[in-house]
DRENVOBA-946455 format. One line per 4 residues: for each residue x, y, z of N, C-alpha, C, O. Coordinates in steps of 0.05 Angstrom, whole numbers, always signed. Layout:
X Y Z X Y Z X Y Z X Y Z  ...
end
This chain:
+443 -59 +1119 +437 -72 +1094 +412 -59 +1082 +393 -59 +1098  +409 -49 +1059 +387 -43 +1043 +377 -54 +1029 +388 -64 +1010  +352 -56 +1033 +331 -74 +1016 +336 -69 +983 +342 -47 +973  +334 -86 +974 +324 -95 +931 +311 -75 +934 +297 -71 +954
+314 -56 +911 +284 -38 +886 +268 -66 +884 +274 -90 +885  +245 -50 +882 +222 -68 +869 +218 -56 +855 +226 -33 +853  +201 -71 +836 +201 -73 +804 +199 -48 +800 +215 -39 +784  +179 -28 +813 +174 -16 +790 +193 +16 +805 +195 +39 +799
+201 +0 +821 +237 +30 +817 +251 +30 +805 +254 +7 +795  +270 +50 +794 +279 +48 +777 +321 +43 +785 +331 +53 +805  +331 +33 +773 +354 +31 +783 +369 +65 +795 +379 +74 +816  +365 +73 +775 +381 +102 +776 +362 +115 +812 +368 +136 +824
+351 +104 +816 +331 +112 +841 +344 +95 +865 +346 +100 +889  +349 +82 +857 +361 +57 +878 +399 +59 +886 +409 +46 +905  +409 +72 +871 +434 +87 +877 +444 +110 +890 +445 +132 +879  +448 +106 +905 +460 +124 +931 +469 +155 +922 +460 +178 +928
+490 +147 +905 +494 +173 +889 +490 +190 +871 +504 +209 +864  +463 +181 +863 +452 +203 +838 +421 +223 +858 +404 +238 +849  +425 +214 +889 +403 +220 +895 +372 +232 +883 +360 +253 +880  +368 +200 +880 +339 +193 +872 +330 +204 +844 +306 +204 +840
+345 +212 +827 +342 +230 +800 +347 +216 +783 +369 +205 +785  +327 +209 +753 +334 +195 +736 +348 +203 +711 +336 +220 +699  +366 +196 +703 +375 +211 +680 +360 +217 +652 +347 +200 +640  +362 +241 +645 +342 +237 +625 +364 +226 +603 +388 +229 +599
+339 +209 +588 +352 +188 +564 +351 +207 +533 +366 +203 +513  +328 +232 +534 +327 +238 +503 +299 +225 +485 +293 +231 +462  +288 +210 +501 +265 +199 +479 +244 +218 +474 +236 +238 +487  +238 +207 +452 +216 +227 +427 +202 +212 +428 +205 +189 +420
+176 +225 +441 +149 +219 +437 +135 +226 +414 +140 +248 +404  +120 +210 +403 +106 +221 +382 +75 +221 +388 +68 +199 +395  +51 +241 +386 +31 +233 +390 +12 +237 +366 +9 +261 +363  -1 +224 +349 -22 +224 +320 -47 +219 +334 -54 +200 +348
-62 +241 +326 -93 +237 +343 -120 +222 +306 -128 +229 +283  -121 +209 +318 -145 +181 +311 -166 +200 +300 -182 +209 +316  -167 +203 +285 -195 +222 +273 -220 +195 +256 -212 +177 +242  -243 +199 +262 -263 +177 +251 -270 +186 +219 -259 +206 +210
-287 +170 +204 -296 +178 +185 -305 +210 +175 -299 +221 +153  -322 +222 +202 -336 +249 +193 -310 +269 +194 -303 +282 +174  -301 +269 +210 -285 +285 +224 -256 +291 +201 -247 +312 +193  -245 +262 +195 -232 +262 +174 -240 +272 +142 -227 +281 +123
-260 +269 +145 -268 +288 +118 -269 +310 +112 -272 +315 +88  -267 +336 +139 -265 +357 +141 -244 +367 +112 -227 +352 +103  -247 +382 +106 -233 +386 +77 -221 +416 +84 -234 +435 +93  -184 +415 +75 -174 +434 +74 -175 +457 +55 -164 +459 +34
-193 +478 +70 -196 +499 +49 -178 +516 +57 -165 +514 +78  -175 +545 +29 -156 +563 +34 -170 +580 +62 -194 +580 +68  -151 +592 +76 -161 +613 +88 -188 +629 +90 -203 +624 +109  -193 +645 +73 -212 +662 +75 -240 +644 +71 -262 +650 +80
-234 +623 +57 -267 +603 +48 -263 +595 +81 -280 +607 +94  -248 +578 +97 -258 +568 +119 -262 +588 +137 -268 +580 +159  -260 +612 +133 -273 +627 +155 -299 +635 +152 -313 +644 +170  -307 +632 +123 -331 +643 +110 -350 +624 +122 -370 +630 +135
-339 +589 +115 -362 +574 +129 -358 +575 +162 -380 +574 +174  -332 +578 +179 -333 +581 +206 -362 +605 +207 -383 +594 +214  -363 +622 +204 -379 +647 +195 -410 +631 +198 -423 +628 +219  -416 +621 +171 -445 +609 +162 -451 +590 +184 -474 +587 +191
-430 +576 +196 -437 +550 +213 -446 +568 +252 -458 +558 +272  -435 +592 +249 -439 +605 +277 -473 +610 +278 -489 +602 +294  -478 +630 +246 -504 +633 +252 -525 +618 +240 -547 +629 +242  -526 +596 +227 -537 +569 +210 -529 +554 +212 -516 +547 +192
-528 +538 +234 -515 +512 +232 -522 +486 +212 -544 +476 +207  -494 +478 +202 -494 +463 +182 -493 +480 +151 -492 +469 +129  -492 +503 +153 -490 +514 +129 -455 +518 +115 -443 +519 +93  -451 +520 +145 -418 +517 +131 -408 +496 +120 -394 +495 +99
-415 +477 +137 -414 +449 +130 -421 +443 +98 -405 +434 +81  -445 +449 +94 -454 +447 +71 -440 +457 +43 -441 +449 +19  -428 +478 +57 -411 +502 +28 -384 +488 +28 -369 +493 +10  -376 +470 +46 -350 +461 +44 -350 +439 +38 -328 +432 +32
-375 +414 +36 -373 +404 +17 -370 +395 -15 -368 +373 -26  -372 +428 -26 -368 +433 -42 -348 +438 -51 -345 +435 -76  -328 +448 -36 -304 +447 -42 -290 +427 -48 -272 +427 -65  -300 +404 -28 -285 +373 -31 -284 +370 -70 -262 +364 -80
-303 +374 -85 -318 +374 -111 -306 +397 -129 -312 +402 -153  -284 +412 -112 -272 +434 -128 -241 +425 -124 -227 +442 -135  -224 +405 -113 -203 +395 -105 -195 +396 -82 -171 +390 -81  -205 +401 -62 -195 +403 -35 -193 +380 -27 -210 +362 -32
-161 +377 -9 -154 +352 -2 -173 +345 +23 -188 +362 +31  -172 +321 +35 -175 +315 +67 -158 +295 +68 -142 +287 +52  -166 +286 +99 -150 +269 +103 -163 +236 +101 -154 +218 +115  -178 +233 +87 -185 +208 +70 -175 +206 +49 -191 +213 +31
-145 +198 +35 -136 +195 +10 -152 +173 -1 -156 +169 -25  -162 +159 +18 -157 +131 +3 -188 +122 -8 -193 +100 -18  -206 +140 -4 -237 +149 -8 -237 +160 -31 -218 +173 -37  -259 +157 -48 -270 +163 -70 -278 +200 -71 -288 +204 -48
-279 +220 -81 -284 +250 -84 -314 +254 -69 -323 +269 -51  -326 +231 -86 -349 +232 -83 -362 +221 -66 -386 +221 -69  -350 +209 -42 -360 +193 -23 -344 +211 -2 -363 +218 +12  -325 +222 +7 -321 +250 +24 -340 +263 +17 -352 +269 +37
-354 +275 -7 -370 +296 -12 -396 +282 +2 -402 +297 +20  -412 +264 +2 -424 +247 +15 -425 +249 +48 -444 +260 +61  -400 +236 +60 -395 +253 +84 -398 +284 +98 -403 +290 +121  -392 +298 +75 -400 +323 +94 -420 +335 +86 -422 +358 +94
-438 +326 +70 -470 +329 +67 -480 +311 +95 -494 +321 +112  -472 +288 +98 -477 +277 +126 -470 +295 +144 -487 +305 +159  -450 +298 +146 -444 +309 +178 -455 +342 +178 -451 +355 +199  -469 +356 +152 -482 +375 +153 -506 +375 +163 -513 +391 +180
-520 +355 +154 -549 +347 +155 -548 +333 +192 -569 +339 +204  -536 +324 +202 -527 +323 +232 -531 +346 +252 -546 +345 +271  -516 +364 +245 -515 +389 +245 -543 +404 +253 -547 +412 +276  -564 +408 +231 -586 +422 +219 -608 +400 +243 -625 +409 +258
-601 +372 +240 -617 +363 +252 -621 +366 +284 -643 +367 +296  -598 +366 +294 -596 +368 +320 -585 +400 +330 -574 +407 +350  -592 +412 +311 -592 +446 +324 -607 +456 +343 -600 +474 +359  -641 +438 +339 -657 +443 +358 -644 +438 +383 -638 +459 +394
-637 +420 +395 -636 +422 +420 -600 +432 +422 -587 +419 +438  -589 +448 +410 -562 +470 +416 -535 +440 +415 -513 +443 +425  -541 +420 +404 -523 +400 +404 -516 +402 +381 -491 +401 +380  -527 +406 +356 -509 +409 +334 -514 +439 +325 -519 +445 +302
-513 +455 +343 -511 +482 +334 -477 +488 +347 -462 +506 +338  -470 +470 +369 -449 +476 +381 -430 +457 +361 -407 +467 +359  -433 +437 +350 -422 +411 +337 -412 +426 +308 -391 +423 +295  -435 +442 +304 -430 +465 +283 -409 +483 +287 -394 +483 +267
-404 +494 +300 -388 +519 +320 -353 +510 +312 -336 +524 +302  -353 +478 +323 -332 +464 +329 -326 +459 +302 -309 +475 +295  -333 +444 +283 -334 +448 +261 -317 +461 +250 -294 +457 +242  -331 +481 +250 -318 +524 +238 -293 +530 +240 -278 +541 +224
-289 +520 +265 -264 +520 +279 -237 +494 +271 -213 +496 +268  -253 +478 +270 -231 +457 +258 -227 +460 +222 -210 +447 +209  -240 +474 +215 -230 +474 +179 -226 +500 +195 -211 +492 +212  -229 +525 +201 -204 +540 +204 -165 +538 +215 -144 +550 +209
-172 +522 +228 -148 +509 +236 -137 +493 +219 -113 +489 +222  -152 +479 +198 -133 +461 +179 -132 +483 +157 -112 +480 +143  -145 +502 +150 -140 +520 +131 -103 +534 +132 -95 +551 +116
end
């Protein structure tokens, strides 16, 4: 006589003849990653501008930052629809000035870096 699965076996595991293999069912995972206020404001520029600030933000940090919030002010979307032009543009004068401030100790010189890299990737 063989013992009950417990709970957290699965039936298809508990059957003699599928030895121990679960069928796959087909489900679609979906995963959407949570971006905060700063991060979300990152603004989609064309190509060649986000590499210009990836560029400015390697050797000035926060200067890329700075040039791309200007763009927000030239139509560049982000992913804050639901925010005012001018309050994204707000934001990445913040998260520039972050940047510039904490370069001294290589925390927002690297914060900078990452930056560069994420509006090149949304470019």
């Amino acid at each position: 006589m063989e013992p009950a699965p417990k709970d957290g076996e699965s039936a298809a595991a508990a059957e003699p003849g599928r030895g121990g293999a679960a069928p796959s069912s087909g489900v679609v995972v979906q995963v959407r990653e949570k971006k905060g206020p700063l991060r979300a404001a990152i603004p989609y520029m064309p190509f060649p501008v986000a590499v210009i600030c990836l560029f400015l933000n390697t050797f000035v940090p926060g200067l890329g930052t700075f040039v791309s919030a200007f763009t927000v002010l030239c139509g560049a979307r982000t992913d804050l629809p639901d925010r005012h032009m001018c309050c994204v543009f707000w934001l990445n004068i913040a998260a520039a000035l972050i940047q510039i401030l904490t370069a001294i100790v290589m925390v927002g010189w690297i914060m900078s870096i990452f930056w560069g890299m994420d509006m090149v990737i949304l470019a």
